[in-house]
LODOFI-408655 format. One line per field, with one value per residue (C-alpha): chain; residue number from 0; residue in one letter; z, x, y. Coordinates in steps of 0.001 Angstrom, whole numbers, m for minus. Layout:
N
unit <- A|... .
pos <- NUM|... .
code <- A|... .
z <- Z|... .
x <- X|... .
y <- Y|... .
This chain:
143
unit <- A|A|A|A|A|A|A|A|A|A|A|A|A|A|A|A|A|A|A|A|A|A|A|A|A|A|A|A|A|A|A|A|A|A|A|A|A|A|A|A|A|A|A|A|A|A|A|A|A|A|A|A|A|A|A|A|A|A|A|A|A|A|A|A|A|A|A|A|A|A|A|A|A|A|A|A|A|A|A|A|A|A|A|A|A|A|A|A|A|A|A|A|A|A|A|A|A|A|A|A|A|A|A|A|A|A|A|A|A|A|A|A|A|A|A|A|A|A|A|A|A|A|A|A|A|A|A|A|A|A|A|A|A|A|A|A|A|A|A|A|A|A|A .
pos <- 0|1|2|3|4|5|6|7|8|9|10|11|12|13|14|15|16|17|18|19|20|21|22|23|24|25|26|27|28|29|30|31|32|33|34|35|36|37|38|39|40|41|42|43|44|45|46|47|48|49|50|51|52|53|54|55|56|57|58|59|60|61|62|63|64|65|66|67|68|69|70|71|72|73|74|75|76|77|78|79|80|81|82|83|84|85|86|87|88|89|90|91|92|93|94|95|96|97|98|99|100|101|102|103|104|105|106|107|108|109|110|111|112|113|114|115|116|117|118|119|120|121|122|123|124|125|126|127|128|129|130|131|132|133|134|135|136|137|138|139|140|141|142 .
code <- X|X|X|X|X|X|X|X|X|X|X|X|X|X|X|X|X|X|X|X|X|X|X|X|X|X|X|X|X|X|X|X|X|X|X|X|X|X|X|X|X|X|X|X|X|X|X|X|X|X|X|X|X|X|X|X|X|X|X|X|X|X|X|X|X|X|X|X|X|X|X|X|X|X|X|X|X|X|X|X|X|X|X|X|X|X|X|X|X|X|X|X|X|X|X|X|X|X|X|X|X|X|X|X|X|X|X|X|X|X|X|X|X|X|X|X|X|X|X|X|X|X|X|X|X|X|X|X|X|X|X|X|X|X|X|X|X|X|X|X|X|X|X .
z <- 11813|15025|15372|18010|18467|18681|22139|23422|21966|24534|27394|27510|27374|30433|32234|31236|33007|36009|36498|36420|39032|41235|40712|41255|37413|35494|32866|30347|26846|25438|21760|20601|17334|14993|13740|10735|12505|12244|15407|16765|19832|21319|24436|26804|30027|31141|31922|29237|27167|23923|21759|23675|20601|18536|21852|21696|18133|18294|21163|19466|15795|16558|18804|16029|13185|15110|16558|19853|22786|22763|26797|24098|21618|24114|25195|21448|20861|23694|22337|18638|17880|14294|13913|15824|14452|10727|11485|13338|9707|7638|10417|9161|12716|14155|16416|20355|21379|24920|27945|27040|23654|23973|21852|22131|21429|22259|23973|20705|20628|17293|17484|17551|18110|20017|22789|23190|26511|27490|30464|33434|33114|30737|33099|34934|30872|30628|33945|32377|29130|30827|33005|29852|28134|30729|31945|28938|28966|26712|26506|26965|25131|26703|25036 .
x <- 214834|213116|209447|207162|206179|203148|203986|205600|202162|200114|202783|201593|198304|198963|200771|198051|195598|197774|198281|194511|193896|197069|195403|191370|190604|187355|187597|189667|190353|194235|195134|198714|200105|203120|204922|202783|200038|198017|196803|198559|196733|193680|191591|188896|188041|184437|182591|184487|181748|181552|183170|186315|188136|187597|188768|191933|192451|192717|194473|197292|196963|197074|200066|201525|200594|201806|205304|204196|202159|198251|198883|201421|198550|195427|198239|198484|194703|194223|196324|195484|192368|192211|195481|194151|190856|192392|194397|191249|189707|192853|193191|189923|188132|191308|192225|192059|193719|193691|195683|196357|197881|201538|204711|206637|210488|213085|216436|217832|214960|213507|209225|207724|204329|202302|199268|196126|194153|190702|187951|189049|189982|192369|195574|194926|194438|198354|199256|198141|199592|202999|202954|202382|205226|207884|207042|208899|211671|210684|210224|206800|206707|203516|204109 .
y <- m115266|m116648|m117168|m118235|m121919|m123416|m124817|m121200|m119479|m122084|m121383|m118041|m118575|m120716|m118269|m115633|m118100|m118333|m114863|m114219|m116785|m115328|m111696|m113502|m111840|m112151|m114997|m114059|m114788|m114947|m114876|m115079|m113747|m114717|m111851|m112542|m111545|m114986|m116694|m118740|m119820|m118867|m120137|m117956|m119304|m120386|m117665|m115148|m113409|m114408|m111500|m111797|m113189|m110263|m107541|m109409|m110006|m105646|m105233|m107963|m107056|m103124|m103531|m105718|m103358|m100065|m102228|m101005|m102469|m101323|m98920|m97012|m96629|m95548|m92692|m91714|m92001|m89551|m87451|m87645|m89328|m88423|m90747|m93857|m93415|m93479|m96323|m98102|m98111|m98680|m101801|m102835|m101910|m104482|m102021|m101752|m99016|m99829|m101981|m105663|m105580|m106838|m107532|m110509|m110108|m112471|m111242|m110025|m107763|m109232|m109197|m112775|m111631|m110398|m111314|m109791|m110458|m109647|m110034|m107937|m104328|m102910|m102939|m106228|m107801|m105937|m107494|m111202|m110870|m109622|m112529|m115557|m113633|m113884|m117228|m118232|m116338|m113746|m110304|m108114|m104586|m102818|m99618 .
């Protein structure tokens, strides 16, 4: 079974960074999962309000708990809330059903993690996690 390294978790968290300076983001915050769901890496830029942590713990952990990237899970919220709302509370409140929540899978398509990002809107946070996942070599599930 593969799993995520320590290093590889703070790779994406500096391609997350660069992306948001390439795109001129808000300060954002980046927290990478194991498949476990335990943190593996976490760091929010100056200027990143201080609750940041807990936006992308959700986004991560709900993508990670549902296998499916958190843009997949706003489209099923808005299309069943009774579901997402269940799960928000079975998830302990760890749920963000919204852009910026994203799986990690290597080529054989086995899930690593995931990466939650947070601080600009909803599809540039996507845009940043996308961009920390493929800078090394892996694979980004949005939804």
């Amino acid at each position: 079974m593969a799993s995520l390294s320590l290093e590889q978790a703070q790779q994406i968290i500096d391609g997350a960074f660069a992306a948001a300076q390439e795109h001129d983001l808000k300060p954002l915050a980046v927290l990478v999962l194991d498949a476990g769901g335990h943190a593996k890496a976490f760091a929010r830029q100056d200027g990143a309000a201080n609750m940041r942590f807990q936006i992308a713990h959700g986004k991560a952990f709900g993508a990670l708990g549902m296998g499916t990237g958190s843009r997949a899970l706003m489209e099923r919220a808005e299309q069943q809330a009774y579901f997402i709302a269940a799960a928000t509370a079975a998830f302990g409140g760890a749920l963000v059903p919204v852009p910026g929540g994203v799986l990690i899978k290597d080529g054989d398509g086995e899930i690593l993690g995931a990466v939650g990002v947070t601080g600009d809107t909803s599809d540039n946070d996507e845009i940043a996690a996308v961009a920390g996942i493929e800078a090394v070599g892996l694979v980004a599930v949005t939804g």
